[in-house]
C-alpha positions in Angstrom: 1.7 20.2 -14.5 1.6 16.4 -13.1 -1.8 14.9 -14.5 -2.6 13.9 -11.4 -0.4 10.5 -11.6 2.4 10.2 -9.2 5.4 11.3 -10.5 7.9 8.5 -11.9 11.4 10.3 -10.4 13.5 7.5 -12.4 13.3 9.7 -15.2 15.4 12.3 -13.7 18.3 10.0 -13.4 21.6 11.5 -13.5 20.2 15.2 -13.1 19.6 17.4 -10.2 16.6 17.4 -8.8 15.1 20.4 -7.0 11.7 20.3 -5.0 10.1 23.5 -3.8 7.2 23.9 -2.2 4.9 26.7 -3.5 2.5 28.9 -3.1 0.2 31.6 -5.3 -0.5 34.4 -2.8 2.7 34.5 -0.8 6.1 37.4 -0.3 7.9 34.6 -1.7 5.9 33.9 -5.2 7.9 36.1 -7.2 10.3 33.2 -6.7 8.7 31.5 -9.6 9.9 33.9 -12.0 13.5 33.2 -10.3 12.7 29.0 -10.9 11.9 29.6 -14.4 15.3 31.5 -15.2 17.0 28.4 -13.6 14.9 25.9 -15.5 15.9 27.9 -18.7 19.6 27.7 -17.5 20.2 24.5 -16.2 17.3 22.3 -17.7 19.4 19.8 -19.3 21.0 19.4 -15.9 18.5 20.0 -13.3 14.9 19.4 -12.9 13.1 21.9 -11.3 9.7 20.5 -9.2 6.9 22.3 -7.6 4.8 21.2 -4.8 1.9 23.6 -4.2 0.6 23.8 -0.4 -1.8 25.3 1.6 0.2 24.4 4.7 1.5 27.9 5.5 -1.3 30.7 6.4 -3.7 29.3 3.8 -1.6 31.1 0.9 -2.6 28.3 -1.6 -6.7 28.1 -2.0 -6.4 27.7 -5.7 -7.2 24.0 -7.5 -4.6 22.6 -9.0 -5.9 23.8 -12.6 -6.4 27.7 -11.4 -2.5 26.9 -9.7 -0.9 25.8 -13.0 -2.8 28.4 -15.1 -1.4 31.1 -12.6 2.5 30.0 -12.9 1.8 30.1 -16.6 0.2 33.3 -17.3 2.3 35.1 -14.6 5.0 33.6 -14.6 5.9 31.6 -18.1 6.5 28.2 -15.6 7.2 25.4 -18.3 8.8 22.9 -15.2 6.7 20.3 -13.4 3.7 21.7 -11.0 3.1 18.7 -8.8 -0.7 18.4 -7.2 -1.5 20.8 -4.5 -0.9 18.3 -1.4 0.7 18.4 2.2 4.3 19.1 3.3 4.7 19.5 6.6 4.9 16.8 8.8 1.4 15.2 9.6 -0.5 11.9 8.4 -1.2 13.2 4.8 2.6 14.5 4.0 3.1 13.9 0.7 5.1 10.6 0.3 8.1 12.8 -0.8 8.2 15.6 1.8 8.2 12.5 4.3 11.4 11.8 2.6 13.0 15.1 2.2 12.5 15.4 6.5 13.6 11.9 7.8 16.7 11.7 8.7 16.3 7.9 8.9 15.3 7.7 5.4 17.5 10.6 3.5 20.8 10.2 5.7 20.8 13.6 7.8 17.8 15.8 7.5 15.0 16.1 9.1 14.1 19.8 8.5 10.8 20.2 7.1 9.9 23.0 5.0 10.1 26.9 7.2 7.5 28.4 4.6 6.5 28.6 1.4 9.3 28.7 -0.9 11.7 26.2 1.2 14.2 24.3 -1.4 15.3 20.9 -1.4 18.5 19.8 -3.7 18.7 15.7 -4.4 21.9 14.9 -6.6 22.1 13.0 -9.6 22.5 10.0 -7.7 19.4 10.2 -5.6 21.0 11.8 -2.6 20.0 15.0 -0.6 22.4 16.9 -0.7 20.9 20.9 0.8 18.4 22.2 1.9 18.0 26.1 1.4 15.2 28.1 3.4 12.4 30.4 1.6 14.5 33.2 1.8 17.5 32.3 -0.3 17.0 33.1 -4.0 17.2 30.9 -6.7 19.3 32.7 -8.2 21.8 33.4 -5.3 25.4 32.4 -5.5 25.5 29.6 -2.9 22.0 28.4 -4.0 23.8 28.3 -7.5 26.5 26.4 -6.9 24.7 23.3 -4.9 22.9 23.1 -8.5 24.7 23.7 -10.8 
């Protein structure tokens, strides 16, 4: 988990990076397990981020301390929990989401997150690259293959 500082993305130079927006009481949690197997996987390679939110039918109520102790115990997450913030579009997006769905500032998307669970790919060189809604796996083949 983030310590509450903002998160220095330079270090991740010359991996993948992949943001995910999360939640703890979701259809789509089980999806953490799913992250960690990729993070086990492809950790030298990619860097697997989650962003917690309450944004989608308030399935995130949890503090960020009861949020990271819940991916842990249930889930053995070891990659970076982010603090719980906004992602959808709206005066407190996190700086990042506002990012990932501006066309004007990423190059061509301007698709913010569907639900809980929504994926965003950024290439080793800074660059989005896919986005992949809550309903693609981690582990599915064409999710696979835009990270690996």
């Amino acid at each position: 988990m983030t310590n509450g500082n903002p998160i220095d993305f330079s270090v991740y130079s010359g991996k993948k990076v992949l943001i995910v927006n999360t939640a703890s009481n979701c259809g789509y949690t089980g999806q953490y397990a799913e992250l960690q197997k990729l993070h086990e996987k492809l950790g030298d390679k990619l860097a697997i981020i989650a962003f917690p939110a309450n944004d989608f039918a308030e399935q995130e109520k949890s503090s960020d301390n009861e949020i990271s102790q819940f991916c842990q115990i249930n889930y053995g997450v070891t990659f970076p929990i982010a603090k719980k913030g906004v992602v959808v579009k709206s005066k407190d997006q996190q700086p990042i989401f506002k990012w990932l769905t501006d066309s004007r500032a990423n190059g061509w998307n301007s698709h913010q997150p569907d639900w809980n669970f929504s994926k965003y790919v950024i290439d080793e060189k800074g660059n989005l690259t896919n986005y992949f809604g809550p309903s693609i796996s981690p582990l599915d083949s064409e999710f696979l293959k835009a990270v690996e």
